[in-house]
PAZAPA-4460 file (N, C-alpha, C; in steps of 0.05 Angstrom, whole numbers, plus 32768, in hexadecimal, padded with zeros to 4 digits):
% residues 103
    n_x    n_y    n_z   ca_x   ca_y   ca_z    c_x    c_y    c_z   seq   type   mol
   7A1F   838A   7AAA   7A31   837A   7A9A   7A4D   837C   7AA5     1      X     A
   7A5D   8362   7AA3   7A77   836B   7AA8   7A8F   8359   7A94     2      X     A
   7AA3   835B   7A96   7AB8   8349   7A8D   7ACB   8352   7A99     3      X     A
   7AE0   8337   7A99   7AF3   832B   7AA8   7B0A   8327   7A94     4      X     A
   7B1F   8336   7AA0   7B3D   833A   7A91   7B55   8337   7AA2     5      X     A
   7B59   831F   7AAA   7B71   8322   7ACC   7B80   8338   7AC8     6      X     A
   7B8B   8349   7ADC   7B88   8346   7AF0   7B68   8357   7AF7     7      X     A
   7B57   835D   7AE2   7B45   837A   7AE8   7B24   836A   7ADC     8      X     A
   7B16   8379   7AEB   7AFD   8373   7AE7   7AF2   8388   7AE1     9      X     A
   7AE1   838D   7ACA   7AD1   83A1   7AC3   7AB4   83A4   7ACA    10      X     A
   7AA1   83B2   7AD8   7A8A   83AB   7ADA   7A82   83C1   7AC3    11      X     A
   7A68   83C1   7AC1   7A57   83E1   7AAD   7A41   83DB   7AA9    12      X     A
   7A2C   83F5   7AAD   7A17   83EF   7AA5   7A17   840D   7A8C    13      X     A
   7A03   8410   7A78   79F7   8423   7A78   79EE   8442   7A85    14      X     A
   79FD   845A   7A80   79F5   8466   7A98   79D6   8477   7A93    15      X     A
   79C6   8472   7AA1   79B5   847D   7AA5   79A8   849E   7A93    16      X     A
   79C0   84AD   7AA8   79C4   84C8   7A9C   79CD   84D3   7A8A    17      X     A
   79D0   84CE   7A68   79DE   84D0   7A54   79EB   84F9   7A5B    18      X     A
   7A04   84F3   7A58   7A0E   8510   7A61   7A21   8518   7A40    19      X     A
   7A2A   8523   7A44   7A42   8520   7A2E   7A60   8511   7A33    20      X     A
   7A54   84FE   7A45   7A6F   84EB   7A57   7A6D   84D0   7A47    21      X     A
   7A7A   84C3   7A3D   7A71   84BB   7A37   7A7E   8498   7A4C    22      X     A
   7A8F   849E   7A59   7A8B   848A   7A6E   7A99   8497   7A93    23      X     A
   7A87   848E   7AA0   7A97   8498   7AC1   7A9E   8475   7AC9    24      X     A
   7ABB   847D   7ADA   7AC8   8470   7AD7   7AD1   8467   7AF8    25      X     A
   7AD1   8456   7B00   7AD8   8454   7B23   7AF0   843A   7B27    26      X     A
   7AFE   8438   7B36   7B12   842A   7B41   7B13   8424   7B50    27      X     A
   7B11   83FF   7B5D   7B19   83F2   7B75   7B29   83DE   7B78    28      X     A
   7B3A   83DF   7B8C   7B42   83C8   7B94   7B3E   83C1   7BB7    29      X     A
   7B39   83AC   7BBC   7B2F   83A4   7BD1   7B3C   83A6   7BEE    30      X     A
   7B37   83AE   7C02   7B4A   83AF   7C15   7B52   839A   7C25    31      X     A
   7B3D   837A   7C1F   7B45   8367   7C2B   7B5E   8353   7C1E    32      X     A
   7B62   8362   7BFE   7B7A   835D   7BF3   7B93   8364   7BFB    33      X     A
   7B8A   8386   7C04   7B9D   8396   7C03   7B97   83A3   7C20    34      X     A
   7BAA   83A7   7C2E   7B9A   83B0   7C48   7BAE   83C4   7C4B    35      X     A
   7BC4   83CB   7C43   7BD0   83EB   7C3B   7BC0   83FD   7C2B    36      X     A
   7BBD   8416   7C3A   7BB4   8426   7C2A   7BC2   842C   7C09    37      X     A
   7BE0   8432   7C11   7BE7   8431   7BFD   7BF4   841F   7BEC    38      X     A
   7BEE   840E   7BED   7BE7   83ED   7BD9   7BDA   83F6   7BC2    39      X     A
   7BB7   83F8   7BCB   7BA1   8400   7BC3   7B9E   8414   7BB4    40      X     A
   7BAB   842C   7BB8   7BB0   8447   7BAD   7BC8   8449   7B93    41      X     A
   7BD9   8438   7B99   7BEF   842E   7B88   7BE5   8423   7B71    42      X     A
   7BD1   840B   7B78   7BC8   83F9   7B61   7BAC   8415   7B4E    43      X     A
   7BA0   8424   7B59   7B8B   8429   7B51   7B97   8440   7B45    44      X     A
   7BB9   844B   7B47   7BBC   8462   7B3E   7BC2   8457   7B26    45      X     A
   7BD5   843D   7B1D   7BD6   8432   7B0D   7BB8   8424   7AF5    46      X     A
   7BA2   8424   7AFC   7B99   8423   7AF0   7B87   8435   7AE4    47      X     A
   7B87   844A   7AEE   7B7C   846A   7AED   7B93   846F   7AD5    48      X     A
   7BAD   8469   7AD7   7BC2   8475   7ABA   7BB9   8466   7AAE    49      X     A
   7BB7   843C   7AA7   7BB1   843B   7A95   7B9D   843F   7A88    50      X     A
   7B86   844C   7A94   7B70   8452   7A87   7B6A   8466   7A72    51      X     A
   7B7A   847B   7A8B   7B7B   849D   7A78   7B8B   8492   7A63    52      X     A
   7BA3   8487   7A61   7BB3   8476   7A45   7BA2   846F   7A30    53      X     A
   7B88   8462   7A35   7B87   8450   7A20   7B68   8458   7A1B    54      X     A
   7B59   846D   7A2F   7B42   8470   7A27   7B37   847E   7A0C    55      X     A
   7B47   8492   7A02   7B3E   849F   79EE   7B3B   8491   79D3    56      X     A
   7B4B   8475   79D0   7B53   8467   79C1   7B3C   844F   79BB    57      X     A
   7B2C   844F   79D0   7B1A   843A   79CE   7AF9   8447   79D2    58      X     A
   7AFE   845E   79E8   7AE2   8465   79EA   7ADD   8480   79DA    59      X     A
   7AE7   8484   79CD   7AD7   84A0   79BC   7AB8   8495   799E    60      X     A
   7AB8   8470   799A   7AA5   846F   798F   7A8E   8465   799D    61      X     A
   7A8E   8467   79B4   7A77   8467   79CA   7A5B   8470   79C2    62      X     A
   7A47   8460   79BE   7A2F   846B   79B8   7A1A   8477   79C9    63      X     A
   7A27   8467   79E6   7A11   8471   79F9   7A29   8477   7A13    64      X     A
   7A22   847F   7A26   7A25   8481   7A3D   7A2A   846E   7A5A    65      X     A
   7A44   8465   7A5E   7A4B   844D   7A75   7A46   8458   7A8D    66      X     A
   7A4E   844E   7AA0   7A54   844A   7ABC   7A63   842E   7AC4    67      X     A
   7A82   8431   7AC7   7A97   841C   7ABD   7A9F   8423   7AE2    68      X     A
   7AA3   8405   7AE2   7AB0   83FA   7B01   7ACE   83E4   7AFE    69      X     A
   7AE7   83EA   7AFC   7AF7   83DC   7AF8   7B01   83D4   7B14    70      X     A
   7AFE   83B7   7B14   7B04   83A7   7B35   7B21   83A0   7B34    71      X     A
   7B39   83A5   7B45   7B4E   8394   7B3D   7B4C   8374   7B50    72      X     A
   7B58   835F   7B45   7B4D   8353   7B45   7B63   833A   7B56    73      X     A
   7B8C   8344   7B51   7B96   8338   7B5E   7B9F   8338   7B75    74      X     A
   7BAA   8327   7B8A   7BB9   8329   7B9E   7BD2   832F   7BA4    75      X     A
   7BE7   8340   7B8B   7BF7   834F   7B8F   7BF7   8361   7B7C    76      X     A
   7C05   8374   7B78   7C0B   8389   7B71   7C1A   8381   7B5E    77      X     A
   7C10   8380   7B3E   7C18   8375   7B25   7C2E   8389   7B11    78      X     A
   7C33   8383   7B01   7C42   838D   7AE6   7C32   83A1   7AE0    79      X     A
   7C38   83B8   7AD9   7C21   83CC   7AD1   7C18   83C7   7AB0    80      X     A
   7C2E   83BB   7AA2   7C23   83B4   7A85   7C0E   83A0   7A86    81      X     A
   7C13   8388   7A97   7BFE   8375   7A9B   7BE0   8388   7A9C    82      X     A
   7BDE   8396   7AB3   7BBF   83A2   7ABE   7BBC   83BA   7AA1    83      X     A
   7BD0   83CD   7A94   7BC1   83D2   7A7B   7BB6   83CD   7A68    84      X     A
   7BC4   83AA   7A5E   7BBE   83A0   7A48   7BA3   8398   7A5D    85      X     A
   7B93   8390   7A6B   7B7F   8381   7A75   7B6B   839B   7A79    86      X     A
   7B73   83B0   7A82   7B61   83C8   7A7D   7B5B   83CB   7A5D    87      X     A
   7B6E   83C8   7A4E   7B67   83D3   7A35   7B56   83BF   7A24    88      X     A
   7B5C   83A2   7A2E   7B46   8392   7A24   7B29   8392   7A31    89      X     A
   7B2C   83A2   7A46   7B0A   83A4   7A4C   7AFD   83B8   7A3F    90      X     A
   7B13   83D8   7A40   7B06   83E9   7A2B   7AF6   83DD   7A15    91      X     A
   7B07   83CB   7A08   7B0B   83C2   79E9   7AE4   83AD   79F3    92      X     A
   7AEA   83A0   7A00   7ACE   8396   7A0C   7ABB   83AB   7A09    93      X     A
   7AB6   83BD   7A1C   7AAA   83D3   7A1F   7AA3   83E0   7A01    94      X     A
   7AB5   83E9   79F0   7AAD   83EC   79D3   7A96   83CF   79C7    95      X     A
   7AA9   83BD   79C4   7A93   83A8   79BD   7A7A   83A3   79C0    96      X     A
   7A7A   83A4   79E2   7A59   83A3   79E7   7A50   83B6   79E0    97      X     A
   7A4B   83D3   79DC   7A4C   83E9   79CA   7A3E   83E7   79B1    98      X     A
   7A55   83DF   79AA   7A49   83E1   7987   7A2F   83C4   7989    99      X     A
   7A2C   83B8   7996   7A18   839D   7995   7A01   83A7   79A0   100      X     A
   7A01   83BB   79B7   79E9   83C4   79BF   79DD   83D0   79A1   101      X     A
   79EE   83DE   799A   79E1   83F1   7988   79D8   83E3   796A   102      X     A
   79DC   83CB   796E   79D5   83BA   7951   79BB   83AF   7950   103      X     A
***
């Protein structure tokens, strides 16, 4: 499953291995976007903060277990408020489909 929030793309499945995790979490941005290393490292450190920011807030009623892939998705190096509010509406996604599995 995925959803789409410019500038960020969320992928996730289900994880397999129910741990006491209740999501693992990975970061890319592409290098044919970005062909500096540290472009790439820049954008992904920024979305690594807004994550830790805004995770506890959305994922502590998690019923099962993710495996979350957030893609960035533009061709420059954006507003950092822009890419949190778009991370935090995929969390907010991520909850949703959530509570619907479980209905």
């Amino acid at each position: 499953n995925s959803t789409k929030n410019y500038p960020v793309r969320m992928v996730f499945i289900t994880n397999p291995t129910p741990e006491n995790i209740t999501a693992q979490v990975a970061f890319s941005v592409t290098k044919k976007r970005f062909k500096k290393a540290v472009d790439r490292n820049f954008i992904k450190r920024q979305m690594r903060e807004a994550y830790r920011l805004n995770r506890n807030n959305i994922l502590t009623d998690l019923q099962q277990s993710y495996a979350v892939l957030f893609i960035y998705l533009h061709h420059q190096t954006g507003n950092y408020s822009v890419l949190e509010a778009a991370i935090k509406k995929c969390l907010h996604d991520l909850a949703t489909f959530d509570k619907q599995e479980m209905k």
